[in-house]
KEDO-339063 format. One record per atom (N, C-alpha, C): residue in one letter; x, z, y negated. Coordinates in steps of 0.02 Angstrom, whole numbers, plus 50000, padded with zeros to 5 digits. Layout:
<recs>
aXZY;...
</recs>
This chain:
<recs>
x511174762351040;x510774766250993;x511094766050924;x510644765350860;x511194764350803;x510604772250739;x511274773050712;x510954776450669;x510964776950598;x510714780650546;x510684779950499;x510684786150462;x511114787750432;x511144792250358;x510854791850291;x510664796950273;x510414798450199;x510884795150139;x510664788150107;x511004784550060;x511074787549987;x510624791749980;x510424796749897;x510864800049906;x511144801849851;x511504806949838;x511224814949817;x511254818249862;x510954825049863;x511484830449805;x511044835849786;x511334838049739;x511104843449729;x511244850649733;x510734857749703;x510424856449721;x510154851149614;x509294852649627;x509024849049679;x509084846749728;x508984844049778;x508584846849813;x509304852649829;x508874856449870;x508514864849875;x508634863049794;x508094867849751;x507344866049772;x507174859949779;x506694854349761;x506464856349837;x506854854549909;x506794856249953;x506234861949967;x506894866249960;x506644873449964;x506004877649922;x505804874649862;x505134874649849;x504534872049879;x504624866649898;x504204862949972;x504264865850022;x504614871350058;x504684873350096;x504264881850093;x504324884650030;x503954888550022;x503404888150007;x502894881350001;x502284879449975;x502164879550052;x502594878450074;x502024874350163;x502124879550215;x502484885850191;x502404891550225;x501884897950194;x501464895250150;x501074901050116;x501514902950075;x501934902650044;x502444907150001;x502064905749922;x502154910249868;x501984904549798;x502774905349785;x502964899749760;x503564900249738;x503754902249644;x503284900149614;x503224901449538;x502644908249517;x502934911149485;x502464916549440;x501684914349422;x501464918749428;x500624915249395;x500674916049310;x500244913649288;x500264914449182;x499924922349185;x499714925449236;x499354931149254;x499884936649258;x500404935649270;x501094937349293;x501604938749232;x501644931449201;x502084929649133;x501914934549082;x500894935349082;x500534939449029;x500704946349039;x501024950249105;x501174956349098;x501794955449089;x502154954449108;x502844954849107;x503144956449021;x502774949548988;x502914950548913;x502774957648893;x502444960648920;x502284968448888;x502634971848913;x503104970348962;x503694976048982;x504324975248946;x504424982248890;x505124979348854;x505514985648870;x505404988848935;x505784995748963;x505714997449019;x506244999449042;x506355005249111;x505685010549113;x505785011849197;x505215015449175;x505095023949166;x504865027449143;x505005033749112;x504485037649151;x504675043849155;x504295049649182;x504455055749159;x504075059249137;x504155065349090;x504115072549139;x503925070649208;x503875075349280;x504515079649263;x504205089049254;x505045091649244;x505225092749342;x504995090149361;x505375091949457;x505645084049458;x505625080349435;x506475075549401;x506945078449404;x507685079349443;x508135081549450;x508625075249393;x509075079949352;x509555073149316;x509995071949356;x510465068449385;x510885068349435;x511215061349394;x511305060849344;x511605055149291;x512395057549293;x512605062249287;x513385064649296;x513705061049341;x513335062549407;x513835061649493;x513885054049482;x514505053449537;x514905047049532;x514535041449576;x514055040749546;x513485036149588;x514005028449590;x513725025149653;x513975017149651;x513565012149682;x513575007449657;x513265002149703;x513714998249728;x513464996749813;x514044990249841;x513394986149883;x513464979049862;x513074974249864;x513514967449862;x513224963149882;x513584954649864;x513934954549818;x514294948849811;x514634949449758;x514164945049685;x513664942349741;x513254937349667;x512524942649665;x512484947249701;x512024953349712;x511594953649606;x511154951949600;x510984957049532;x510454961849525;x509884960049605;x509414966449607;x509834970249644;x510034977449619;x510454982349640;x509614986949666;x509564989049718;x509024993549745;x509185001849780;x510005000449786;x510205008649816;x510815011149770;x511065018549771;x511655019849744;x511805024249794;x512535025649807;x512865030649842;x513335036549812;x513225044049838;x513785046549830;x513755051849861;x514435055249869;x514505058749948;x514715066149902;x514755070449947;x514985077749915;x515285081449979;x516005083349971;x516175085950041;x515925093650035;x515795096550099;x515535102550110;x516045106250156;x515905113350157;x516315117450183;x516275115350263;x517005115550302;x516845115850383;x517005106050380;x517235104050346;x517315096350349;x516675092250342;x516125097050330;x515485091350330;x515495088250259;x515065083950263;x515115079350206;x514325078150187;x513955080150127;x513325076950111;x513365070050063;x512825066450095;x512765058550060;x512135061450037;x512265056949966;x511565056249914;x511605047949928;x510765045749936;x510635038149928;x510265038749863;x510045034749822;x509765034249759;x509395028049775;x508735026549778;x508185020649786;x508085018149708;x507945012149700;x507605012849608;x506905013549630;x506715017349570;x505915017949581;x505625012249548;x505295007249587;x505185000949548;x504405001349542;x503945005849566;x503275007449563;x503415011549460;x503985015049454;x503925016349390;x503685011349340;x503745008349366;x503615000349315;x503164996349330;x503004994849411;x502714989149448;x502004993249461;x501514994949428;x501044997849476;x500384993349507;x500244996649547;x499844997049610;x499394990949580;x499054984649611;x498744980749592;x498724975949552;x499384977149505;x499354972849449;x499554967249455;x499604962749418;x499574955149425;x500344954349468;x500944958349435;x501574957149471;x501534960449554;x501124966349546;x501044969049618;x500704965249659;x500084959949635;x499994955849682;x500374949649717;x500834947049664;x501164942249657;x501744943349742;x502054951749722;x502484954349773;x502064954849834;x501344956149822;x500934959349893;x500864952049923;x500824946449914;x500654939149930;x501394936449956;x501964937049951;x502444935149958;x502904938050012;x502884946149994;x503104952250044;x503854952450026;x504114947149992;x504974949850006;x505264944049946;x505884945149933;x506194939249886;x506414933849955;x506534925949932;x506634922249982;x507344919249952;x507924920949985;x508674916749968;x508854911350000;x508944906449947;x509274899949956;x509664900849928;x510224893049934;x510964895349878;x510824891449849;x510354886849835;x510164885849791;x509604885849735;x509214890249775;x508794894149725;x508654900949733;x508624905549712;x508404912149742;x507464911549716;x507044913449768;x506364915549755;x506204922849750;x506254925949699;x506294932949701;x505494934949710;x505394941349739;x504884944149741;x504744946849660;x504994949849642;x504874953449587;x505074948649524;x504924948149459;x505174943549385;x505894946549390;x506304941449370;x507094945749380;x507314949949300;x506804948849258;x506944953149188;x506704960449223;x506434961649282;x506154966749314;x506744968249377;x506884964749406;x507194964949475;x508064965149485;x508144960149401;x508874961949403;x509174964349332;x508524969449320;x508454971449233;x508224978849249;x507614979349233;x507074985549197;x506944989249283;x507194984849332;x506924989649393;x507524988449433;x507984985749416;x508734986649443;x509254993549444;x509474995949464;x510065000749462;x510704997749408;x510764996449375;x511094992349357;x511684996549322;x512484996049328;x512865000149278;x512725001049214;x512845005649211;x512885010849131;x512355011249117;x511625012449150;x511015013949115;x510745019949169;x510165023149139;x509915027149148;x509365024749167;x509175028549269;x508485022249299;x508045029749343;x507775028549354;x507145033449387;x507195030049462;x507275037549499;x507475033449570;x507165038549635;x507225036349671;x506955041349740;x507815044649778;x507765052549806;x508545051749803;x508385054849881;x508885054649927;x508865055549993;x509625059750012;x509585064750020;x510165069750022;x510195072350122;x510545069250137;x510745069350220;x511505073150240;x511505080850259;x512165082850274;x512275078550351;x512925075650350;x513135073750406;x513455078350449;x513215078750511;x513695082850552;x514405080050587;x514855081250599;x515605079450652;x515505074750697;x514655077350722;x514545070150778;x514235065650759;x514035065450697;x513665061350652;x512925063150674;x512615066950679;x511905067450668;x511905072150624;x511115070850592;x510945070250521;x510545077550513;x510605081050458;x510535089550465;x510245090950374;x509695094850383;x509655095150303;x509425089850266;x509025084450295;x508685080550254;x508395083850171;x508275081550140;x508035082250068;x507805076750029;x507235076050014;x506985068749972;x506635072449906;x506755068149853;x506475070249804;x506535066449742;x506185066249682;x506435061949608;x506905063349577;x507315057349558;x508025060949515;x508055054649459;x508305057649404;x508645049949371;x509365051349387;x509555043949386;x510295042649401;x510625038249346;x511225035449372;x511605030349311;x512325027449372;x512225022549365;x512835018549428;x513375018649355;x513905020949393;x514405021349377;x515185014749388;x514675011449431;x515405006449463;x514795000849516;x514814995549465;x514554988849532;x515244985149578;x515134987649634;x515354984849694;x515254979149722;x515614976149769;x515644969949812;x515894972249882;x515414969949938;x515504971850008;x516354969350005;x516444962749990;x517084960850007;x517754963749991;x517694961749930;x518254966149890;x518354974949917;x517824977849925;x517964985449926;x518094985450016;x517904980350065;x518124979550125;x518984978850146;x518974971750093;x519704972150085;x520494978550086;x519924982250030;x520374987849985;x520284991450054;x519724994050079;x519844999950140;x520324997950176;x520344990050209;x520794989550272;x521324986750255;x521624988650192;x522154989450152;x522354982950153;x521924976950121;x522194971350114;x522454970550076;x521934970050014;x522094970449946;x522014976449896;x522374975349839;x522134979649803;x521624982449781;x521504989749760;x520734992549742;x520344986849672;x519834985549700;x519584979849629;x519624983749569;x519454981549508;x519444982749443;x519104988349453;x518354986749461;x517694992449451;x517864995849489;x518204998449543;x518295003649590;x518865007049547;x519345005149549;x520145007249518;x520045013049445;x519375010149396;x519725010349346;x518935018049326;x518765018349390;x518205026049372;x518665032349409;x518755037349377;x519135041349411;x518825045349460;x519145045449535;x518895050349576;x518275044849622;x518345035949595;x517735034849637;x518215032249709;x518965030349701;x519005029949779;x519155033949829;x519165040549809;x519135046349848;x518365043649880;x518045044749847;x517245043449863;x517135038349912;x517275033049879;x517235027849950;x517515028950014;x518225029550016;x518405032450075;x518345037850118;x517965043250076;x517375047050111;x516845044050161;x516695041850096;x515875038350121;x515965033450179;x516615028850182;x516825024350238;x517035029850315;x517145034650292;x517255038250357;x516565043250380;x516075042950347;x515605044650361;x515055039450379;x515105033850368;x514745027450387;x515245027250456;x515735025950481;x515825026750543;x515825031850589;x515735036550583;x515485042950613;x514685040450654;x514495040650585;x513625038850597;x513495031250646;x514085025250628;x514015019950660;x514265021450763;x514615025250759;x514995027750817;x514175030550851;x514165035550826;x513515039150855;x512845034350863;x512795031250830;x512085024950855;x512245021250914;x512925018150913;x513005015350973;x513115017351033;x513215024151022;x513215027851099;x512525030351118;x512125030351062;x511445031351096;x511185022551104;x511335018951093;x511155012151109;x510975006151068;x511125009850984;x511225003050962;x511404996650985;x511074989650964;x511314984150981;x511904982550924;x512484980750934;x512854977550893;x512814968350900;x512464965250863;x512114956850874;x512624954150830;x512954946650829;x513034942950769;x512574936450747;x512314937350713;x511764930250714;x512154926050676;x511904918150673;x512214914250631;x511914911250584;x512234913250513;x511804913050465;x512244910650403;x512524902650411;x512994900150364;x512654901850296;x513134903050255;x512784902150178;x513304896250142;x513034891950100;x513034889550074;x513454888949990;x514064887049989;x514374886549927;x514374881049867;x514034881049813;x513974877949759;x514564878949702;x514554874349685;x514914873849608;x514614870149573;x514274873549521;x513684869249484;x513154865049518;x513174858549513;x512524855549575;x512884853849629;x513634852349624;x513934848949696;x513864854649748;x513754853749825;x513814858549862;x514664859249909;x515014862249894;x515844863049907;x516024867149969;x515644870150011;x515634872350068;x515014876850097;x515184878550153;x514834883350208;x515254886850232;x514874895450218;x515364898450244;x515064905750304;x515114905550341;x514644912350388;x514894916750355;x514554923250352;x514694928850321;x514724933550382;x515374936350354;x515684940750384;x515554948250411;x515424951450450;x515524959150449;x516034963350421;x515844966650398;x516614970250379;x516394979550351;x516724981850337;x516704989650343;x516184990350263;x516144987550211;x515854988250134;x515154986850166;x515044981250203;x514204980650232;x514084986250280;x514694986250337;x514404992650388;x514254999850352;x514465001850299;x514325007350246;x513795007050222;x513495001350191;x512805001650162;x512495003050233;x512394997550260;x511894997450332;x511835004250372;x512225010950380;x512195016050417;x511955020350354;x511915020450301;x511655022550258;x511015024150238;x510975015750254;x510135011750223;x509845015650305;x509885014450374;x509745018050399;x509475023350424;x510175027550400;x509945034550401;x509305036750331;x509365034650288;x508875034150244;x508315031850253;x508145028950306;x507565024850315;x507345028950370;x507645034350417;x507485035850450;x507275042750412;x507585044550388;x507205051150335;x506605053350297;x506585045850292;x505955042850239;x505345044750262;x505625041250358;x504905041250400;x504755047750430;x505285050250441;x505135060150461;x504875063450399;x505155061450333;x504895066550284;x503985064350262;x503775056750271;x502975056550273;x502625060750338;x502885058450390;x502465062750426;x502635070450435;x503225073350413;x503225079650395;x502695081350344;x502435076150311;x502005079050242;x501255076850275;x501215077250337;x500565074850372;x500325067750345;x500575062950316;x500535059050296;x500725048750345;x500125044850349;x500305040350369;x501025035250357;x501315031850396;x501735028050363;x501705020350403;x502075015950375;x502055009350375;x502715008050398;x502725008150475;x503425008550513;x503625002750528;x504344999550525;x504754995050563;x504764992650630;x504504993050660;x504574993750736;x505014986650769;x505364989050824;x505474981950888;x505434986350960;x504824982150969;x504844987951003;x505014985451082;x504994989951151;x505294987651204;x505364982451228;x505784976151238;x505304970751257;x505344968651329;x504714966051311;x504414961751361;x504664958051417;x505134952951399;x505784949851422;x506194952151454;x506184958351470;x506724962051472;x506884961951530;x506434958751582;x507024954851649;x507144949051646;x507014945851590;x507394940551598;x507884939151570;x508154946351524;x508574948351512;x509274951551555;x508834956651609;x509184955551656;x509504949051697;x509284944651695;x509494939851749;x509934935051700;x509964934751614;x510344931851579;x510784936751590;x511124941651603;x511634944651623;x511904944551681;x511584943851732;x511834941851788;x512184935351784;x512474932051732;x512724924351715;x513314925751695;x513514933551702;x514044933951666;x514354941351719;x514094940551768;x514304946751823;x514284953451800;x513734955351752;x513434961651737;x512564964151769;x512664968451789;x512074971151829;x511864977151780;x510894976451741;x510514979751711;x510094982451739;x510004987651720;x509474991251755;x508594987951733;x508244990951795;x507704984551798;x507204985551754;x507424993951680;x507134995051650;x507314995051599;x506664992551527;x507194991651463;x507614998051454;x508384996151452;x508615000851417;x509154998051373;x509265001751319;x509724999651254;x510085000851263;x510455005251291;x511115009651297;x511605005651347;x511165002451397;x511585000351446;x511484993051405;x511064989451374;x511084982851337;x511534981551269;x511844986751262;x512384987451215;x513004987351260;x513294992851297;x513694989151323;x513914985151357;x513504980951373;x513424972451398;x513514968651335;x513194969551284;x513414965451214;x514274967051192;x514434972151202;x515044973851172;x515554972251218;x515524969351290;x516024968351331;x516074962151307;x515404958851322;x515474950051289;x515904948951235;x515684951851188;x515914951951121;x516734952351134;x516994956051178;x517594959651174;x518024952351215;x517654950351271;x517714943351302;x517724937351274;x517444936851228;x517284930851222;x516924930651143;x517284931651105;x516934931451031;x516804925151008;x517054919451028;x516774912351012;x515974913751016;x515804914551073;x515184912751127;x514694916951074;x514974924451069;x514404931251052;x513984927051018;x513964925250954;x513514922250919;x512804919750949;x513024913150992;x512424911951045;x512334916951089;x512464920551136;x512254925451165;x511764931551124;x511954932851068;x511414936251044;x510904931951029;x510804927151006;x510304924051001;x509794924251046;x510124921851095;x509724921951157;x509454930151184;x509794934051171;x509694941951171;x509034943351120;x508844940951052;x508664942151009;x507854937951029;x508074932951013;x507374927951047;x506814931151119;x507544934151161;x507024938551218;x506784945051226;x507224949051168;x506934955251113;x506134953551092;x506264948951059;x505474946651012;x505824950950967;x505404947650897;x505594952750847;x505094957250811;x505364959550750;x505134964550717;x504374964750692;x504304969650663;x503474971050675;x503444976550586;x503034976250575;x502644981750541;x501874985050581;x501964993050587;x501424996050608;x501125000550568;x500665001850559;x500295011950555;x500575016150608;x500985020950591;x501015027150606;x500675032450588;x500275038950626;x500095043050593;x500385049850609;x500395055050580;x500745059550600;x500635064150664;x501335066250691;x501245066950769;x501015061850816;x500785056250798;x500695052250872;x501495050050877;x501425047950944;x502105045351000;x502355038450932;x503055039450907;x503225033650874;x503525027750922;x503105023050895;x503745017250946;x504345013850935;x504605017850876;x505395016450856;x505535008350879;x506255010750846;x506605001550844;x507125001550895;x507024998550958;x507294997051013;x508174993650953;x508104988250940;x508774987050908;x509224994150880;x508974996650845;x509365002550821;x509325007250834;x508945008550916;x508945013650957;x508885020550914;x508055020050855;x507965025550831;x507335026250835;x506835030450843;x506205031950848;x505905033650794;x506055035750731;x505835036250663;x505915031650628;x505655025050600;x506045019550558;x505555015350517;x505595018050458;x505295014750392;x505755007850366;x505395004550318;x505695002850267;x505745003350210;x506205009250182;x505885012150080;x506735010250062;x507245005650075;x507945005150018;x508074999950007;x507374994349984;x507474989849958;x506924987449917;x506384989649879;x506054990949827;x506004984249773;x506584981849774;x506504974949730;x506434967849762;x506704970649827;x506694962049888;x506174963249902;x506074969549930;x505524970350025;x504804973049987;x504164970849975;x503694973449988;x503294980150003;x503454980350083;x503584987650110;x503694992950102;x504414990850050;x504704997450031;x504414999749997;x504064995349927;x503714998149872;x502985001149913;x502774999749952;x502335004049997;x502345010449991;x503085009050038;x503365016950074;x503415021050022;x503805018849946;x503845022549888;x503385026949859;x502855020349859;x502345025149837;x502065029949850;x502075029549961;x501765034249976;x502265043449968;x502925041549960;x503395045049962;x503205050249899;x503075047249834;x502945048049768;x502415052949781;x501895049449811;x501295055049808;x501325059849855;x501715059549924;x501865067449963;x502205072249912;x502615068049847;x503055071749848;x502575075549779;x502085073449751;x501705075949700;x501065078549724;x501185077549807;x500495083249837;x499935079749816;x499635073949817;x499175070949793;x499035063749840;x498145063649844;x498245057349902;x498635051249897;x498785049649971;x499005042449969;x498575039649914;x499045033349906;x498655028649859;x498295023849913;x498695023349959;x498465019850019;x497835018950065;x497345019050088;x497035020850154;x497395016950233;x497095020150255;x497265018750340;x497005010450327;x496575009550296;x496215002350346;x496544999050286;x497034999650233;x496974995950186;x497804995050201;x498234999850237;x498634999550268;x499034996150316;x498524994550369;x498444993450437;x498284985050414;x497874981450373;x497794974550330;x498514973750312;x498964977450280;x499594976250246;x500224975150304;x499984981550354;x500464979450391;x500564970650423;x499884971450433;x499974964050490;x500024957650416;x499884955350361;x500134953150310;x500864954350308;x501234957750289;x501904960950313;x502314956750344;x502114958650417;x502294955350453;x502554946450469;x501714943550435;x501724938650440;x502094933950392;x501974936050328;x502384933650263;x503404934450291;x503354942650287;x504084942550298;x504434934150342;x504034933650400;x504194928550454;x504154921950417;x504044922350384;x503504914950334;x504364914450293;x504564919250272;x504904919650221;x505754917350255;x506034922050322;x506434919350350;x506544912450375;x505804910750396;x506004903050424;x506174898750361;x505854898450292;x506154894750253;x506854896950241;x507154901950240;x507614903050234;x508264899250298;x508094897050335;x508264894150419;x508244887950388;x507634885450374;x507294879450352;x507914875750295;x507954879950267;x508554878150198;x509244877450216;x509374881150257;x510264882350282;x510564875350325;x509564872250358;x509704865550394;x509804861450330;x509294860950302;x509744854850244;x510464856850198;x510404861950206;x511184862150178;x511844860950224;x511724862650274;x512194860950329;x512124851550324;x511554848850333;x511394840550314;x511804837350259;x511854840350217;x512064836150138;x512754840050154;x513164844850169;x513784847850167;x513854842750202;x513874839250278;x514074837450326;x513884826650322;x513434826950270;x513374818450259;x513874813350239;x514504817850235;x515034812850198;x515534813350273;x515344814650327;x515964816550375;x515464813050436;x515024807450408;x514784803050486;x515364799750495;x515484799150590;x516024794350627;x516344800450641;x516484805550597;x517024811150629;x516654814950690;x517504816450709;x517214820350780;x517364827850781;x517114832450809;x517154838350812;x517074843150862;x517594849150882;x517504853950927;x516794857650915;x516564856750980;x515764860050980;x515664865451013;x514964867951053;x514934874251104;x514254872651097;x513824871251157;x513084872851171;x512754878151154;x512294878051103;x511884884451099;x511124885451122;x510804878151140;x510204878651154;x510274873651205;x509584874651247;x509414869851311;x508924870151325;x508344863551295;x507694864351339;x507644855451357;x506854855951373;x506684848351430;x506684843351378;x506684844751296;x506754838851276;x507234838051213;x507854845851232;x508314843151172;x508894848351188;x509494846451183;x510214850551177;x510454850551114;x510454857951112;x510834859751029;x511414861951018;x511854859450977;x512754861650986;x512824862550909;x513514868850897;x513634869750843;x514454868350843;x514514866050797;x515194865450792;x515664870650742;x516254869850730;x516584877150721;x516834874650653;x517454867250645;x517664865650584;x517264866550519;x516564865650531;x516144867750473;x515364871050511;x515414875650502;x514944880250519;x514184877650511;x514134874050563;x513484869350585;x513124868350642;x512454868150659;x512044867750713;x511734860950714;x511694856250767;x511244851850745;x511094849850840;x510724843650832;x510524839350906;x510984835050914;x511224835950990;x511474832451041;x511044825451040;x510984818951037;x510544815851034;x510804809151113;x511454809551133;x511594803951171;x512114810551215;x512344810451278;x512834812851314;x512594817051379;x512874820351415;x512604821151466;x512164825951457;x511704826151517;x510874832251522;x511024838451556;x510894842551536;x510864849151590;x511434853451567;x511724853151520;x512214856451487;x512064863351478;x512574866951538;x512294875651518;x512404877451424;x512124881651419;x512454885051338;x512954889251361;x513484888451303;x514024891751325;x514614885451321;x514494880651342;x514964874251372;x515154872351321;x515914869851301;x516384867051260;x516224858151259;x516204855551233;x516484848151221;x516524845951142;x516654840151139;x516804835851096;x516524831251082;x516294832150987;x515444828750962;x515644823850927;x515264818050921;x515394813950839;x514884817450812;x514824816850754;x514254816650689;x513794808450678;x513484807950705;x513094799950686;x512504800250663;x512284805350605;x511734805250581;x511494812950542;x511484812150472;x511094817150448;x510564816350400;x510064819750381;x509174822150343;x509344824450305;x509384826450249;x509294831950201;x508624833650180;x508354830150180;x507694829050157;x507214835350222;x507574832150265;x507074836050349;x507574841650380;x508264842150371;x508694845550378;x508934844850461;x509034837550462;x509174836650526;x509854833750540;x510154834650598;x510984832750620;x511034831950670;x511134825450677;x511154823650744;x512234822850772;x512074823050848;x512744821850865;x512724818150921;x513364813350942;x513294810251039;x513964814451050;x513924815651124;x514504817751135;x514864811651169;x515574815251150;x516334810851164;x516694810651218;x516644818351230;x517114821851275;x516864829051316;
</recs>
């Protein structure tokens, strides 16, 4: 069998170029309309509200922690300790409906798309970024109109004293998951922007011991703890200079129990206001004995009914066993989940909560400049909170959800779609080499292995058949696509 590699020299815009083709042939638009350009030019400001039930909340030591190449900032944090050791968290949303309203050429642009789409080498933002990482950003040292979510935490971490309402704010300190990860588990030093605001790393290290409180308590009711694999991609100008998986670490687990608990507030405080909402759902699945019997592969016995509680700690023994493997094992966990959903909820009916995060209330309103949805949820939030109808209807709702749905999915696979050609062009200069692998897929007409030296998935194309997943050997590289995002391997050993 002989093969053949990509002779062009790939580059960025390459797979800039790519990844625009990739969003054309998934329904995506990838460019602004002149319909779009024509409003935008008329936005030369933040957006303003003269409402005196606007709370100022511009003082408190608000922060954002996000990527480190992060520029739509969509949440802020800050904690306030309370008598008895409790601790209240303020979340801060931007209000991006202050600016973006309902129908207009940019709101359709977002309603057609549903979410921003990341490549590393291009970002497709939902929103114009003079809007997204400007005039509807959180952004330090300015003054932004925001939705604010006030949650006393209790000792066992459940959530007491909800409060939602309008506030303006002002971020005081832009963060990086990494760096401020670092600083907690006392790697390195506190970064610049943390160090140099007084009184904000008291704050964080609050807030880090209250994000594990709350993380502790989800998983004993049955959170899944998953790792998916989701290399990203390192550039320096157009050359591409590595792949790197991104990490977990305590600065993300802080946002994420946050964004959470906030999302779960969101959805109790609409239907507290008798009001419909536009829920998250995953809901029980289906699979779920053949879920059982993928555990029986590993001498764990599930009960013959979905349950999360006991499917978490089956994920966390693995994990604890065998952290090479976890990666594929959730996958395979995830794939027989099925995934996520957008529904109509109305108030008081039975919610069908999110089996993954083992919570029964679950919106999406703390991401306003990526997600679609959120600006939904916002709005409807806006008008409970001004006693005035949805802007929404049920049937106009219930259209959005299943759109929603479908776009979001539209939007991840290019995002999948892209990471293969980048893994292709990272990995085109290293045909003939050989590499430590691990099976991750197995069907009747293809075996898929990832290898570890550079964080890559591709096809088995020559070596032996019937290869459980899970199994170790030793790959060459004899063939990569950039163009199709394909990688082939024979095995050696």
């Amino acid at each position: 069998m002989s093969f053949k590699h990509n002779q062009h020299k790939y580059s960025r815009k390459d797979i800039a170029r790519i990844a625009t083709t990739a969003m054309l042939q998934a329904g995506l638009e990838p460019e602004f309309s002149e319909a779009v350009m024509q409003q935008l030019a008329k936005i030369d400001k933040p957006g303003e509200d003269n409402d005196s039930n606007i709370f100022d909340l511009t003082d408190l030591l608000w922060c954002s922690l996000d990527n480190d190449d992060s520029l739509d900032l969509d949440q802020l944090t800050v904690c306030e300790k309370l008598k008895n050791n409790l601790v209240k968290i303020y979340v801060a949303i931007a209000d991006v409906d202050s600016v973006v309203k309902k129908d207009s050429p940019i709101d359709a642009h977002a309603r057609t798309n549903t979410a921003s789409v990341y490549t590393s080498a291009r970002i497709f933002p939902m929103l114009p970024e003079k809007l997204s990482t400007n005039l509807t950003s959180l952004n330090p040292d300015v003054d932004r109109l925001a939705i604010v979510t006030e949650m006393v935490i209790q000792k066992d971490g459940s959530i007491t004293q909800p409060h939602v309402y309008r506030a303006k704010v002002r971020n005081k300190a832009k963060l990086a998951y990494d760096s401020v990860s670092d600083w907690i588990e006392n790697k390195k030093p506190a970064p610049d922007a943390l160090s140099s605001v007084k009184g904000m790393a008291e704050q964080l290290k609050t807030q880090d011991a209250v994000a594990q409180i709350l993380r502790k308590r989800r998983h004993a009711e049955g959170s899944l703890e998953l790792e998916v694999f989701e290399p990203k991609a390192i550039f320096d100008g157009e050359k591409l200079v590595g792949i790197e998986q991104q990490i977990q670490n305590r600065g993300r687990q802080l946002i994420e129990e946050f964004m959470i608990a906030t999302n779960e507030c969101t959805a109790k405080f609409l239907a507290g206001q008798g009001h419909a909402s536009l829920r998250r759902v995953v809901r029980s699945p289906e699979n779920w004995l053949r879920i059982v019997e993928y555990a029986k592969k590993f001498g764990e016995h599930l009960p013959s009914q979905a349950n999360s509680k006991a499917l978490s700690v089956f994920l966390a023994k693995r994990h604890k066993a065998d952290p090479l493997r976890f990666p594929d094992l959730s996958l395979v966990v995830v794939k027989l989940m099925g995934s996520g959903e957008y529904v109509v909820e109305q108030p008081k009916s039975e919610p069908i909560g999110h089996f993954g995060l083992a919570v029964r209330d679950y919106t999406h309103s703390t991401a306003p400049n990526r997600r679609y949805p959120d600006i939904i949820t916002l709005r409807m939030v806006k008008a409970a909170l001004q006693r005035v109808r949805s802007p929404y209807s049920n049937q106009e709702l219930q259209s959005l959800a299943e759109h929603c749905t479908q776009q979001e999915d539209a939007a991840r696979k290019v995002e999948r779609r892209i990471r293969k050609s980048e893994a292709a062009l990272m990995l085109a200069s290293h045909i003939n080499q050989t590499f430590n692998a691990i099976v991750t897929g197995q069907s009747a007409s293809a075996t898929w292995v990832r290898i570890f030296e550079i964080p890559a998935e591709g096809r088995l194309v020559e070596g032996m058949s019937n290869l459980e997943v899970g199994r170790k050997l030793r790959v060459k590289l004899v063939s990569t696509n950039v163009e199709q995002g394909f990688i082939d391997f024979i095995q050696v050993s």
